[in-house]
C-alpha positions in Angstrom: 73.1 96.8 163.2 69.3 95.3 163.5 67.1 95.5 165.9 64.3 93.6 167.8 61.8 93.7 170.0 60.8 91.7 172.6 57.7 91.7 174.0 56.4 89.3 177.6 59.7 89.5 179.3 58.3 88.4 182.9 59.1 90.9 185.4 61.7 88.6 187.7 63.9 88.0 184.1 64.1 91.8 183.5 64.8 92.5 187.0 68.1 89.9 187.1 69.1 91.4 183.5 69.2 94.4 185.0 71.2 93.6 188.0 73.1 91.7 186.2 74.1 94.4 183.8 74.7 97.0 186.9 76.9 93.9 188.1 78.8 93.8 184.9 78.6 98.0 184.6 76.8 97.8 181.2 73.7 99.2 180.0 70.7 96.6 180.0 70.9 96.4 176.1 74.7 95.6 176.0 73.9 92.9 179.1 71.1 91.2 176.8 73.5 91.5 174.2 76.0 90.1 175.9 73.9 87.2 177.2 72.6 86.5 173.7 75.9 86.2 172.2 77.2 83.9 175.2 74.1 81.5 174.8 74.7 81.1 170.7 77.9 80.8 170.6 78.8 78.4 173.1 78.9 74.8 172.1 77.2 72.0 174.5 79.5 70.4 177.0 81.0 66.9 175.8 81.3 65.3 179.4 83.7 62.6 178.1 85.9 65.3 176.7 85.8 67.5 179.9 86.6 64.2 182.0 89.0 63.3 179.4 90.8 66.9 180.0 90.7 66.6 183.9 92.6 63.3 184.4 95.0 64.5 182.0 95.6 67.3 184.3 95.6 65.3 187.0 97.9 63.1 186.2 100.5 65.9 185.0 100.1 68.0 188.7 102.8 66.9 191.3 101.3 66.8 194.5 103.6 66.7 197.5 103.2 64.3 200.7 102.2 65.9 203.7 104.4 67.3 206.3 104.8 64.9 209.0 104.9 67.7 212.0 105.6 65.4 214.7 108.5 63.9 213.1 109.4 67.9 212.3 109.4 68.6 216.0 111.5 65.5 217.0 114.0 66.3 214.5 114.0 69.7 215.7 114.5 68.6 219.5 117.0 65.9 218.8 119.5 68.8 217.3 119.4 70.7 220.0 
């Protein structure tokens, strides 16, 4: 394992790290931990893949007409 220091962390940033890490139930050095590996290891967002993606998904749900109530109730009164 290595360790660093880091020194000027402004007082509002440690505070949300460590609500944050009481959020998550992790000590503050796992939390920054955790935030550091999130922030290097993600890749920038391609928007024309992500918009890709979502009309692909869109196009493949089903979505179902609305219930016409009224004609529901009609239906229902004319079997009486």
């Amino acid at each position: 394992m290595i360790t660093i220091t880091i020194k000027g962390i402004p007082k509002e940033t440690h505070r949300e790290l460590k609500r944050r890490a009481a959020a998550h139930r992790r000590s503050l050095n796992s939390e920054v931990i955790s935030v550091l590996d999130s922030s290097v290891s993600s890749r920038p967002l391609d928007t024309q893949e992500f918009l890709q993606r979502v009309r692909v998904r869109r196009e493949s749900m089903e979505f179902k007409k609305p219930l016409d109530i009224t004609k529901i109730i009609r239906e229902a009164r004319d079997s009486r």
